[in-house]
Z-matrix of the N, CA and C atoms (Angstrom, degrees):
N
C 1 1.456
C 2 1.517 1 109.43
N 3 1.235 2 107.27 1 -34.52
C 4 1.879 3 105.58 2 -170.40
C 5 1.086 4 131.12 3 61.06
N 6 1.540 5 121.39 4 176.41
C 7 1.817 6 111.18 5 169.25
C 8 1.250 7 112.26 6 -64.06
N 9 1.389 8 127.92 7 155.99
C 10 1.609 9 124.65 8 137.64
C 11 1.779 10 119.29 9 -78.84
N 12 1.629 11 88.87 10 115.50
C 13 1.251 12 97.36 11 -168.82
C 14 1.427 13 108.46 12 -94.10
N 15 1.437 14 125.41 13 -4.30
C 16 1.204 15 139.57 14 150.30
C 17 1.517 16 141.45 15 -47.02
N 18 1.621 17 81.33 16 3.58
C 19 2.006 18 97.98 17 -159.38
C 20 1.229 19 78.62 18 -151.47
N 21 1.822 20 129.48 19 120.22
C 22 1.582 21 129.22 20 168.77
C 23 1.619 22 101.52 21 -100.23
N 24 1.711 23 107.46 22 90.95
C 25 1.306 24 101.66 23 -164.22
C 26 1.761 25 103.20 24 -125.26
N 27 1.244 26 104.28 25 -148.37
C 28 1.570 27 126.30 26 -151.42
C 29 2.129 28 129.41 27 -139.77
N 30 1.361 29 96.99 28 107.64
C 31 1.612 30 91.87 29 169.79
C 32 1.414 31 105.07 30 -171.08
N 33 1.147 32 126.14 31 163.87
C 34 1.749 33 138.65 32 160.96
C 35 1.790 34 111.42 33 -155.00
N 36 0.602 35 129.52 34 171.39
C 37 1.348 36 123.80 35 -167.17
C 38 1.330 37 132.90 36 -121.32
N 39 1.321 38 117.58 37 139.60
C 40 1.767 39 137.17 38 170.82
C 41 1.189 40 112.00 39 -152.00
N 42 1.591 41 99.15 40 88.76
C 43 1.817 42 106.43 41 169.65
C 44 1.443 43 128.52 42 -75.64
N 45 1.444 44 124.24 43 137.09
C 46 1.489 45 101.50 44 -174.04
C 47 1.746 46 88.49 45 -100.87
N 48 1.703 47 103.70 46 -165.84
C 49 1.194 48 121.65 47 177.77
C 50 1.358 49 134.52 48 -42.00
N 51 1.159 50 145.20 49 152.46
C 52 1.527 51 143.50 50 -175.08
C 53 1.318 52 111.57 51 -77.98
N 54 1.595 53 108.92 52 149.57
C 55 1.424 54 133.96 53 -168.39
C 56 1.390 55 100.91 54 -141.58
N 57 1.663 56 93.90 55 178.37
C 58 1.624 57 113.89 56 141.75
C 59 1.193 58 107.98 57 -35.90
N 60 1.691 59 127.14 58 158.06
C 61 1.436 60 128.40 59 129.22
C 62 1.192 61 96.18 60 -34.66
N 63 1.644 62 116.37 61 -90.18
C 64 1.626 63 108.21 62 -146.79
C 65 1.451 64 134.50 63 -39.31
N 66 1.610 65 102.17 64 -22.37
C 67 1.163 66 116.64 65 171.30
C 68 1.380 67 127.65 66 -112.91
N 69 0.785 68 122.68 67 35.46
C 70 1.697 69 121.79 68 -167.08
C 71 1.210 70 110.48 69 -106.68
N 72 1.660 71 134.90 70 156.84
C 73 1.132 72 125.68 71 -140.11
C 74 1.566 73 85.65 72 -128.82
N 75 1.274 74 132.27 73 123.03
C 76 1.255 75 134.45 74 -171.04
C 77 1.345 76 111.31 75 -84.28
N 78 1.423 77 127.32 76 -104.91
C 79 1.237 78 119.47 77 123.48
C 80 1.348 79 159.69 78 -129.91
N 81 1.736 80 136.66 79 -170.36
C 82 1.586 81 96.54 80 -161.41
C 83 1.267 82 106.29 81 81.23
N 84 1.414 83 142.05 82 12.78
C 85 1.489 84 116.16 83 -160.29
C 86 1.332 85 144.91 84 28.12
N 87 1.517 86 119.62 85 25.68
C 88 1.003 87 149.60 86 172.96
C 89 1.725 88 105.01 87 -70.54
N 90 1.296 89 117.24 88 151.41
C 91 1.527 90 128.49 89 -177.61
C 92 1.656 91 118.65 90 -132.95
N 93 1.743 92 96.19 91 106.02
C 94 1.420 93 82.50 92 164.04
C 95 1.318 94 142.92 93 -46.95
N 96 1.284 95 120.94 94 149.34
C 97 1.693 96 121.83 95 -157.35
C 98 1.612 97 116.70 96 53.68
N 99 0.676 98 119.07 97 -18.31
C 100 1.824 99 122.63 98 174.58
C 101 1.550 100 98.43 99 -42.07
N 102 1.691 101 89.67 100 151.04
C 103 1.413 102 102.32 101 175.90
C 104 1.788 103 94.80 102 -73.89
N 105 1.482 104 103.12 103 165.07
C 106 1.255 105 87.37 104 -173.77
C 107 2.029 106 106.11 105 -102.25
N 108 1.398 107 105.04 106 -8.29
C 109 1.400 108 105.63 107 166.43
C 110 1.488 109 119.35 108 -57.34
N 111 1.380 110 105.63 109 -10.99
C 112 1.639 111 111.72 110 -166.82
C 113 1.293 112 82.26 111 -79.66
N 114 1.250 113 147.83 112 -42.35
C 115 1.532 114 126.01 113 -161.15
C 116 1.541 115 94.61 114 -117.80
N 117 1.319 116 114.26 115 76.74
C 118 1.505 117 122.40 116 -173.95
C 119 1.880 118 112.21 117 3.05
N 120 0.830 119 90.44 118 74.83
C 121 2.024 120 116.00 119 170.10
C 122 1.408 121 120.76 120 -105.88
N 123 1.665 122 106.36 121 101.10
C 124 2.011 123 96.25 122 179.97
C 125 1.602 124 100.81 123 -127.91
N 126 1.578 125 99.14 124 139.68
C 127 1.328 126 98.76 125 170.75
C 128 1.545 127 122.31 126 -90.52
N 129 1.707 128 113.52 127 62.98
C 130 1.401 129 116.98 128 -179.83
C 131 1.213 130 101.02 129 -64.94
N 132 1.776 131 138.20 130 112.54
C 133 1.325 132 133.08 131 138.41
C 134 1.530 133 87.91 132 103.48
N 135 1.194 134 149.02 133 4.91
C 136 1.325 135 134.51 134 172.22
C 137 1.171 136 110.66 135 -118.52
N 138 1.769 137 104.68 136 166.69
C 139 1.792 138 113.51 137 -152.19
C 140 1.314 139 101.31 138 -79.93
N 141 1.324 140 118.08 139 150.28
C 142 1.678 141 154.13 140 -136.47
C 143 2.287 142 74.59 141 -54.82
N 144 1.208 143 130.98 142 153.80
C 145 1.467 144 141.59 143 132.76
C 146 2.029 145 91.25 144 96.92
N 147 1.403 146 125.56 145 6.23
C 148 1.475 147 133.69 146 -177.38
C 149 1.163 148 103.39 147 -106.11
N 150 1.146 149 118.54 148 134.66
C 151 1.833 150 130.27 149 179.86
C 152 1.381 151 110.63 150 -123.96
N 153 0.919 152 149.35 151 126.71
C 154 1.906 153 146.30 152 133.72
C 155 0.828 154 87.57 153 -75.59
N 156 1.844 155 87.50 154 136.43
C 157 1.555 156 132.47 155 -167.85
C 158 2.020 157 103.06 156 -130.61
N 159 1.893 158 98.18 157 97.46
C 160 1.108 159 111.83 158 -177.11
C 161 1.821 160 111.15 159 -75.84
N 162 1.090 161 97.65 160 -41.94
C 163 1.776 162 117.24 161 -156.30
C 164 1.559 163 98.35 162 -93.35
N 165 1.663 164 125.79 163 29.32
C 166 1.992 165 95.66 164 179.02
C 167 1.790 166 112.90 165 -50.86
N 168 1.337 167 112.27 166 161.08
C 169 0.963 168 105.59 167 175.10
C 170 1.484 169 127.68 168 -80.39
N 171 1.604 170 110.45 169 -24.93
C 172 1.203 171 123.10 170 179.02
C 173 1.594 172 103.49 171 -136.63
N 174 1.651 173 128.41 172 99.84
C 175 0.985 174 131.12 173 -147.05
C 176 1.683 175 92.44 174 -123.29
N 177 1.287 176 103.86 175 152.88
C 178 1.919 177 116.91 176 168.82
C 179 1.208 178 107.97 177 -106.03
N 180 1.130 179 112.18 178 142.19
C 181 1.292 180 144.37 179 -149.05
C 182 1.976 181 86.93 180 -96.13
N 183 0.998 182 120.43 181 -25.02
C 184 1.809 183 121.00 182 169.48
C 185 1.400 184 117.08 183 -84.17
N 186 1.376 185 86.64 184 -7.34
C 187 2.141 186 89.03 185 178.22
C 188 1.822 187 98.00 186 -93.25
N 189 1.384 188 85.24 187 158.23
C 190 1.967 189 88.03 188 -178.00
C 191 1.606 190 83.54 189 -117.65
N 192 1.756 191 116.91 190 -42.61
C 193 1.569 192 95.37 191 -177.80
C 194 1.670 193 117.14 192 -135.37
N 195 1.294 194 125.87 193 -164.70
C 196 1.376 195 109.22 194 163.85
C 197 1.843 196 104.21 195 -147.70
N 198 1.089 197 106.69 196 164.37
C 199 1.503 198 98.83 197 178.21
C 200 1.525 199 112.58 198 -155.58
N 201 0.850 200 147.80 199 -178.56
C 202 1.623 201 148.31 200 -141.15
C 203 1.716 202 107.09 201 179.64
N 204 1.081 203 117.98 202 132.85
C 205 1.491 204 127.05 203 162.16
C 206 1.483 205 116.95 204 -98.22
N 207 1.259 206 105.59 205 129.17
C 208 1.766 207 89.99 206 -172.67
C 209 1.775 208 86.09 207 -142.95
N 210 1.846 209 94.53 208 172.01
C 211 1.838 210 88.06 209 171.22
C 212 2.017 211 76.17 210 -145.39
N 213 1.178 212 112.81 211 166.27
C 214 1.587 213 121.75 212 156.48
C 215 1.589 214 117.05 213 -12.79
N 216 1.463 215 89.41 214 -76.98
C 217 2.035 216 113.97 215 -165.34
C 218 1.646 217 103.63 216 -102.63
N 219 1.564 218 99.31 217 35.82
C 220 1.605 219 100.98 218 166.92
C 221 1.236 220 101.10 219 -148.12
N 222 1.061 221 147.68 220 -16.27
C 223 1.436 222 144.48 221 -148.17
C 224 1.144 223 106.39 222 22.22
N 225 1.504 224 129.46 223 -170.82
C 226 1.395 225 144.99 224 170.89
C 227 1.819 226 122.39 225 -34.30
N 228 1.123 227 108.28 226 110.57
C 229 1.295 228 131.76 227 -152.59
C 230 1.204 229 113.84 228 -104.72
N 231 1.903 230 101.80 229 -45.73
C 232 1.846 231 103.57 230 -165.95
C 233 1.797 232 93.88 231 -167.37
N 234 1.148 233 91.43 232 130.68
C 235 1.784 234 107.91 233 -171.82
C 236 1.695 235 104.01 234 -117.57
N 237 1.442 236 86.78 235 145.40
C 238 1.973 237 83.36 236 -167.09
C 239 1.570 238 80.37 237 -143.39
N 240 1.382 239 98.44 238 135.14
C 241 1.448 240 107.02 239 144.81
C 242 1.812 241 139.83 240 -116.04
N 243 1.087 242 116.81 241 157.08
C 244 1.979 243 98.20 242 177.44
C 245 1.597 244 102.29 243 -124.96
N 246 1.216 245 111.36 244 121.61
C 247 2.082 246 117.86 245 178.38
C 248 1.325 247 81.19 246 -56.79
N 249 1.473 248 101.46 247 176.71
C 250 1.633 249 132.80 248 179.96
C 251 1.761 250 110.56 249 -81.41
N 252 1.395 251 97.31 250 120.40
C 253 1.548 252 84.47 251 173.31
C 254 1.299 253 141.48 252 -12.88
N 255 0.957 254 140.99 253 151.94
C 256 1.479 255 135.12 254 171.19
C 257 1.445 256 97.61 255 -142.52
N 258 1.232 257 112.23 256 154.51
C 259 1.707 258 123.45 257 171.82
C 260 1.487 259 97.98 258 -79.69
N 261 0.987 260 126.34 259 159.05
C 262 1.847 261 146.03 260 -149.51
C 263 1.625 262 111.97 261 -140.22
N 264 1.471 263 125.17 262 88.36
C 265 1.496 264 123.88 263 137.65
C 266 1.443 265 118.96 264 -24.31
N 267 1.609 266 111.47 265 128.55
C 268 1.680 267 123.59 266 176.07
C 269 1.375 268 107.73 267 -46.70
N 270 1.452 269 139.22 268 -46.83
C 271 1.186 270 139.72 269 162.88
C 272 1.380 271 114.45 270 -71.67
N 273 1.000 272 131.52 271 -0.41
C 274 1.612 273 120.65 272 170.12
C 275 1.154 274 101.59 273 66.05
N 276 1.821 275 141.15 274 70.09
C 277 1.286 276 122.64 275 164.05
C 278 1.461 277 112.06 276 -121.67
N 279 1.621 278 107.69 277 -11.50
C 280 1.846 279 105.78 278 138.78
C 281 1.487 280 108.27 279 -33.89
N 282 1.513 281 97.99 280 -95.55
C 283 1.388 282 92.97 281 -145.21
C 284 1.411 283 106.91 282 -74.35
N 285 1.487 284 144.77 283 -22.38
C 286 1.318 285 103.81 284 135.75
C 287 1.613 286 158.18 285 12.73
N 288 1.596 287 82.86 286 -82.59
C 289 1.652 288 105.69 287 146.09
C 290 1.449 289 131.55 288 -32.38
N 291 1.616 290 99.14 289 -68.67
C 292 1.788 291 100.80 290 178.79
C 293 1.424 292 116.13 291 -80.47
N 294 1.772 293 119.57 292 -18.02
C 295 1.115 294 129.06 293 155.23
C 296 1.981 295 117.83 294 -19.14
N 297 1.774 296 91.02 295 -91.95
C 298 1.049 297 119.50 296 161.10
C 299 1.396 298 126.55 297 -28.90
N 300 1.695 299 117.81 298 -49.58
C 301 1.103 300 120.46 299 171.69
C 302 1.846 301 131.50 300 -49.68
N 303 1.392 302 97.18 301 -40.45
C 304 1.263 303 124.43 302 -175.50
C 305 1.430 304 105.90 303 -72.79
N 306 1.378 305 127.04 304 -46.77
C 307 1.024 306 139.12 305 177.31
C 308 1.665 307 120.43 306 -50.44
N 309 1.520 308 107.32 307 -58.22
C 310 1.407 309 135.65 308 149.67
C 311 1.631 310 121.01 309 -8.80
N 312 1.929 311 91.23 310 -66.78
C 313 1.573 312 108.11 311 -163.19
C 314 2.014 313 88.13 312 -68.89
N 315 1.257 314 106.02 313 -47.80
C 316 1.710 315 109.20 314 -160.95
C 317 1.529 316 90.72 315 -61.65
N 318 1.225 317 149.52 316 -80.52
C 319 1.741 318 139.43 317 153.61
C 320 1.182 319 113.15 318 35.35
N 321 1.361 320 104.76 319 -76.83
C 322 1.772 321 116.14 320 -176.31
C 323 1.454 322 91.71 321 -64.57
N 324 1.172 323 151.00 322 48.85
C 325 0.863 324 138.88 323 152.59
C 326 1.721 325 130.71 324 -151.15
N 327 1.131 326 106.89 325 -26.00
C 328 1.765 327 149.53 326 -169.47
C 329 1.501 328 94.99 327 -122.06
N 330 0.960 329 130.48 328 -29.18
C 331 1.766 330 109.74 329 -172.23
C 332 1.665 331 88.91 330 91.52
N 333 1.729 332 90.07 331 -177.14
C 334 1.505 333 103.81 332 -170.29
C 335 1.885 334 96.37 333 -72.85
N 336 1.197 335 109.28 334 177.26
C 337 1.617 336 103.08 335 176.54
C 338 1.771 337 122.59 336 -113.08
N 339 0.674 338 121.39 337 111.31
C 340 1.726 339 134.50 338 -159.30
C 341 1.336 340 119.87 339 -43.36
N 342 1.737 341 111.95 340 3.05
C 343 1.316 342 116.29 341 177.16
C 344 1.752 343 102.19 342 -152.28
N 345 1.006 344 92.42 343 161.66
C 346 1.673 345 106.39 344 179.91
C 347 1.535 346 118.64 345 -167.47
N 348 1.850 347 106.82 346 110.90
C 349 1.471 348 107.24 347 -172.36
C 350 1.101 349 94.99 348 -101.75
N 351 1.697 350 125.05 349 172.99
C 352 1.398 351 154.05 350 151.95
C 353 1.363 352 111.21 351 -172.32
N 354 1.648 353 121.43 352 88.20
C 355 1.219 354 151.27 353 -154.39
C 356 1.359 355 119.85 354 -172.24
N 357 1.479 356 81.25 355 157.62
C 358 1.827 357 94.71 356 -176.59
C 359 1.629 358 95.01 357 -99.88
N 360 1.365 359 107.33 358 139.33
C 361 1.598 360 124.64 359 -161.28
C 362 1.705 361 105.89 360 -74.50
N 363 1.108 362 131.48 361 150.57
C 364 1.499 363 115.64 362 -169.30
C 365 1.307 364 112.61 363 -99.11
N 366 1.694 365 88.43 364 159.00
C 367 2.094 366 87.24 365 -153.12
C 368 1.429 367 122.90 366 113.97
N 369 1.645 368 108.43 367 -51.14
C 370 1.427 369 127.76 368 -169.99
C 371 1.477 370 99.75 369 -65.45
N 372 1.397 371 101.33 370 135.27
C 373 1.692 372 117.74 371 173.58
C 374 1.679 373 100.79 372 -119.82
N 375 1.243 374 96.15 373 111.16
C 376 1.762 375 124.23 374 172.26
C 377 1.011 376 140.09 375 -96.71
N 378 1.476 377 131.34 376 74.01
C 379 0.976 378 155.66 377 -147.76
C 380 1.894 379 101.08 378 -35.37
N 381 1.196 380 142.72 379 146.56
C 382 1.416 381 121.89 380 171.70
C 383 1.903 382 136.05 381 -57.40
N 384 1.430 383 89.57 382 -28.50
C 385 1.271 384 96.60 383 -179.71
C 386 1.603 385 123.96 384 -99.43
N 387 1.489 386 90.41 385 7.19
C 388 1.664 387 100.82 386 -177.19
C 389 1.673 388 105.45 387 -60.27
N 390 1.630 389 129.25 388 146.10
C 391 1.133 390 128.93 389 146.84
C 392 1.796 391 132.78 390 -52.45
N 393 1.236 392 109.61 391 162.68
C 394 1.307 393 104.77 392 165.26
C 395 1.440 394 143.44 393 -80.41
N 396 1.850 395 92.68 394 -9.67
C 397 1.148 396 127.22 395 156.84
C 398 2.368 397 120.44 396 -55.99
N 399 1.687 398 82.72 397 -62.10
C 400 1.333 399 107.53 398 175.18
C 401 1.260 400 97.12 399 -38.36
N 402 1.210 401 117.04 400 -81.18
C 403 1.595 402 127.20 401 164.65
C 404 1.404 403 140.33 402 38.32
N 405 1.640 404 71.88 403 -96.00
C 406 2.091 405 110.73 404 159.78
C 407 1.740 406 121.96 405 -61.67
N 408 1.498 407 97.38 406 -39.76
C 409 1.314 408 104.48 407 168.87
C 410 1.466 409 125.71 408 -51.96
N 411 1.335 410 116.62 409 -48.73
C 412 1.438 411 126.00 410 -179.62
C 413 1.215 412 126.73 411 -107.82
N 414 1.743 413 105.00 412 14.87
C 415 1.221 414 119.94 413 136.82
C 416 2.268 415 93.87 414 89.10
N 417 1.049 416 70.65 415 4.32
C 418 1.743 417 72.96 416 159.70
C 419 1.064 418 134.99 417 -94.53
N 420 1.680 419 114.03 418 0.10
C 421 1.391 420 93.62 419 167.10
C 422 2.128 421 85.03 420 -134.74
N 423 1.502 422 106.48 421 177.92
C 424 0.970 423 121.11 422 165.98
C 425 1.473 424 121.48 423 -143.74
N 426 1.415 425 101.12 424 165.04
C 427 1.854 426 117.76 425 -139.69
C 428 1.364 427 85.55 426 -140.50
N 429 1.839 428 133.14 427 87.27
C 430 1.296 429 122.11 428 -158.41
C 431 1.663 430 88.50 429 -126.25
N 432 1.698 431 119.90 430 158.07
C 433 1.309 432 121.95 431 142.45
C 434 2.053 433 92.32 432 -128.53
N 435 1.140 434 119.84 433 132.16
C 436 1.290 435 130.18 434 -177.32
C 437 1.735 436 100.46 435 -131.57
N 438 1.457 437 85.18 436 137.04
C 439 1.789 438 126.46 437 176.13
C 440 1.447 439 100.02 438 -83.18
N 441 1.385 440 151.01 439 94.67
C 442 1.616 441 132.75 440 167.17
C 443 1.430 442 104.18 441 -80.05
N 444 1.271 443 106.00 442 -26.17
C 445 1.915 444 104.59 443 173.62
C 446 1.365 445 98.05 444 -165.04
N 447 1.456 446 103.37 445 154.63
C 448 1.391 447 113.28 446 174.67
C 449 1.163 448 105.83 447 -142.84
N 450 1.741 449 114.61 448 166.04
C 451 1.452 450 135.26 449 -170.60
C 452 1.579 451 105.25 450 -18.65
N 453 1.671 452 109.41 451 167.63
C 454 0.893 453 92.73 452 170.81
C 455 1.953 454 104.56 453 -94.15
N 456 0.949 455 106.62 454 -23.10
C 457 1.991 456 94.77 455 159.33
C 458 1.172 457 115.77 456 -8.19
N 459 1.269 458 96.30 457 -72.61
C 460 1.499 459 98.69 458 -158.97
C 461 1.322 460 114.37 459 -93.68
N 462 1.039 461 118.57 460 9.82
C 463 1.920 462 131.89 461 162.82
C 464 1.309 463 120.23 462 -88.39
N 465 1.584 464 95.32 463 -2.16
C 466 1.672 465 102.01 464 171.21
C 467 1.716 466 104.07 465 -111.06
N 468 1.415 467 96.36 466 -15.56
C 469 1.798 468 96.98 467 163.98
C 470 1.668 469 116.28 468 -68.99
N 471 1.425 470 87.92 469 -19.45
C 472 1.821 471 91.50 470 -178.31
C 473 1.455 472 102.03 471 117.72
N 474 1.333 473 145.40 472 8.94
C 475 1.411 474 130.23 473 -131.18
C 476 1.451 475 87.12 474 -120.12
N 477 1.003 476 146.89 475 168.44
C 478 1.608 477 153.50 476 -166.41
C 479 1.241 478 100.07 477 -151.29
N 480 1.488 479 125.62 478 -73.49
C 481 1.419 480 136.90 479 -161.32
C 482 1.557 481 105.29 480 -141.82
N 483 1.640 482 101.20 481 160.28
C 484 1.257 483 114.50 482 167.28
C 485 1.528 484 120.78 483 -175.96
N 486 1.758 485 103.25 484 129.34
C 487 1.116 486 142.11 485 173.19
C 488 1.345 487 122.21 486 -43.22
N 489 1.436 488 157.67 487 102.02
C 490 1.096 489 128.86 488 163.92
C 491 1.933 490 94.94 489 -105.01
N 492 1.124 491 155.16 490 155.21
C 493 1.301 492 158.98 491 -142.09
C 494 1.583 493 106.30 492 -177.30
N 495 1.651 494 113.60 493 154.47
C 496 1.533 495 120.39 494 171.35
C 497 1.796 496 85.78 495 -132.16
N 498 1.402 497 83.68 496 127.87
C 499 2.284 498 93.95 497 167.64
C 500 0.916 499 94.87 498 -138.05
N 501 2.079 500 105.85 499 152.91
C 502 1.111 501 96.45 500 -168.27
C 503 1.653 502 86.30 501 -111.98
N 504 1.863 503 103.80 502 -175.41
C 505 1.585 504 93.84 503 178.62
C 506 1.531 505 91.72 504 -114.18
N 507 1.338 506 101.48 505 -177.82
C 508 1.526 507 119.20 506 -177.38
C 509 1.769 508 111.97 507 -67.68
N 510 1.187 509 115.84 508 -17.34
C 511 1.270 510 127.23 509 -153.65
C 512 2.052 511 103.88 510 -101.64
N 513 1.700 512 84.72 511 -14.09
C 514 1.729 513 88.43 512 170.41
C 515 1.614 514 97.93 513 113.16
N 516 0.919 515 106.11 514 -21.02
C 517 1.933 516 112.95 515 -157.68
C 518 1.931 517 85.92 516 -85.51
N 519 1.556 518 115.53 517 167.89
C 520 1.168 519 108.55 518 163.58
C 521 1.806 520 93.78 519 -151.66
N 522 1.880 521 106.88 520 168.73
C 523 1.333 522 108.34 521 -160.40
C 524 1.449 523 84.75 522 -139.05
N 525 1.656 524 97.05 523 172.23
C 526 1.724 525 101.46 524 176.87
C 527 1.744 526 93.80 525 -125.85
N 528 1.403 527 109.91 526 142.40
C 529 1.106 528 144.23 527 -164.38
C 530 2.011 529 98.53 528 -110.44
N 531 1.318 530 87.80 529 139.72
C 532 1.533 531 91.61 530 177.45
C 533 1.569 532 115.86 531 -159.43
N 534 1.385 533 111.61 532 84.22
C 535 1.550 534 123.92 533 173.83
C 536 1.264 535 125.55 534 -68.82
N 537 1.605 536 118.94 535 137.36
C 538 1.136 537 127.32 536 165.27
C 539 1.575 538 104.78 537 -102.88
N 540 1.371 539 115.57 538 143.54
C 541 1.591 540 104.99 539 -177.98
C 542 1.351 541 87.62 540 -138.58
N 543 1.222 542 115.05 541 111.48
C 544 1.544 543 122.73 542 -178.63
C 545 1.493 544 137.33 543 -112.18
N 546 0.963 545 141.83 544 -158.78
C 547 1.874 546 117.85 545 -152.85
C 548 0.616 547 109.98 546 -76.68
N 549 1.466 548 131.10 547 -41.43
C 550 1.476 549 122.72 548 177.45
C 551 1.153 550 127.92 549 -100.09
N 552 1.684 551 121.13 550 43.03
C 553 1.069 552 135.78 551 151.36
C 554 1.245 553 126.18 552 -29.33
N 555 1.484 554 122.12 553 -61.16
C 556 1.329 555 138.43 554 -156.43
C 557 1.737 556 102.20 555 -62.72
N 558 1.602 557 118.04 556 -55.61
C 559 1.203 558 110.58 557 159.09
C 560 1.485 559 136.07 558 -59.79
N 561 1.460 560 127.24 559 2.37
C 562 1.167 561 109.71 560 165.67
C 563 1.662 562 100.88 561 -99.42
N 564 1.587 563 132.32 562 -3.60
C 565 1.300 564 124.64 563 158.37
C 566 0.920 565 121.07 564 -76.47
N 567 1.520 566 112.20 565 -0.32
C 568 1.972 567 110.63 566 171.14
C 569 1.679 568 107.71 567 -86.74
N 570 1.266 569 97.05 568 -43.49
C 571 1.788 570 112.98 569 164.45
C 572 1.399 571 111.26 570 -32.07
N 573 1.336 572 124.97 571 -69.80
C 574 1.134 573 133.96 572 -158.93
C 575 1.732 574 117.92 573 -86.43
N 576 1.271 575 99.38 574 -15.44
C 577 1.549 576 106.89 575 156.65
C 578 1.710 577 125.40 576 -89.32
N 579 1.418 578 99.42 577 -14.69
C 580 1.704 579 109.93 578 166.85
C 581 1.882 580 96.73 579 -76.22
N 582 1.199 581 120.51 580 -33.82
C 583 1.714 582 113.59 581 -163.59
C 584 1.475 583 102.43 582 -81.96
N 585 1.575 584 108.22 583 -44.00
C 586 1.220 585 105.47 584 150.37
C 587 1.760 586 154.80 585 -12.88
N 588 1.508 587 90.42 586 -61.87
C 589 1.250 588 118.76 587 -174.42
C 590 1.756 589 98.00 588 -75.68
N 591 0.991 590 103.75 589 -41.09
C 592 1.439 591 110.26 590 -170.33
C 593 1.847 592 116.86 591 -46.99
């Protein structure tokens, strides 16, 4: 499944205790299928099924934001978070660093994660003298630790997959990205190809 790189978004993790699916608190105290107003979520100015998420209930102090995918007849689908900028080494071994770090903390929890990129994306033509920094910026290369499945714990939280990612921004700075893509994912990608179509 991979990140959605279509969405420059936000997450890292603090799961609480086990539930229902319908109710289980992923993380953030966030709830699969939940409306997403329940955890103060508005889509001011973002594309049709995207929420900013002002109010988590239990928020990190390394996240700058959080965000949620939701549709009507799916509720909350997929939670992203982005850490706080950081200024960016030409080789990228900051965020690397906090990359990795993030990845680490989710481990102790998920096990190790079943994939691991650090590559230039295929297709991409890279000039020779470009950085590895440059890279990330233009989205040609990627800096992945990926979940293809996890425990079953947390498959009763609802959780399917998860993203941990390094992007960089235009401004030079780069952030780490951390997706949850959860069961009922698949229907909010039917959603968004109906808005699509439209």
């Amino acid at each position: 499944m991979g990140h959605d790189k279509r969405w420059p978004g936000w997450l890292a993790g603090i799961l609480c205790g086990l539930a229902t699916p319908a109710q289980a608190e992923v993380a953030y105290g966030i709830e699969m299928a939940a409306d997403p107003a329940l955890h103060g979520c508005v889509n001011d100015d973002q594309p049709p099924g995207i929420f900013i998420c002002r109010n988590v209930r239990f928020p990190d102090s390394r996240i700058a934001a959080y965000a949620v995918k939701a549709f009507p007849d799916t509720g909350i689908c997929w939670l992203m978070a982005a850490s706080r900028p950081e200024d960016a080494d030409l080789m990228g071994q900051s965020i690397r660093a906090t990359t990795d770090l993030f990845a680490a903390e989710l481990a102790l929890r998920y096990g190790r994660p079943q994939q691991r990129v650090d590559g230039i994306v295929n297709g991409a033509k890279i000039p020779e003298d470009e950085t590895w920094l440059e890279t990330l910026i233009r989205e040609d290369r990627e800096y992945d630790h990926h979940w293809t499945s996890v425990p079953a714990e947390a498959q009763a939280r609802g959780i399917r997959e998860i993203s941990v990612s390094a992007y960089g921004l235009e401004d030079g700075r780069t952030v780490v990205h951390i997706e949850y893509f959860l069961a009922n994912h698949d229907a909010c990608v039917e959603n968004e190809k109906k808005v699509q179509a439209k």
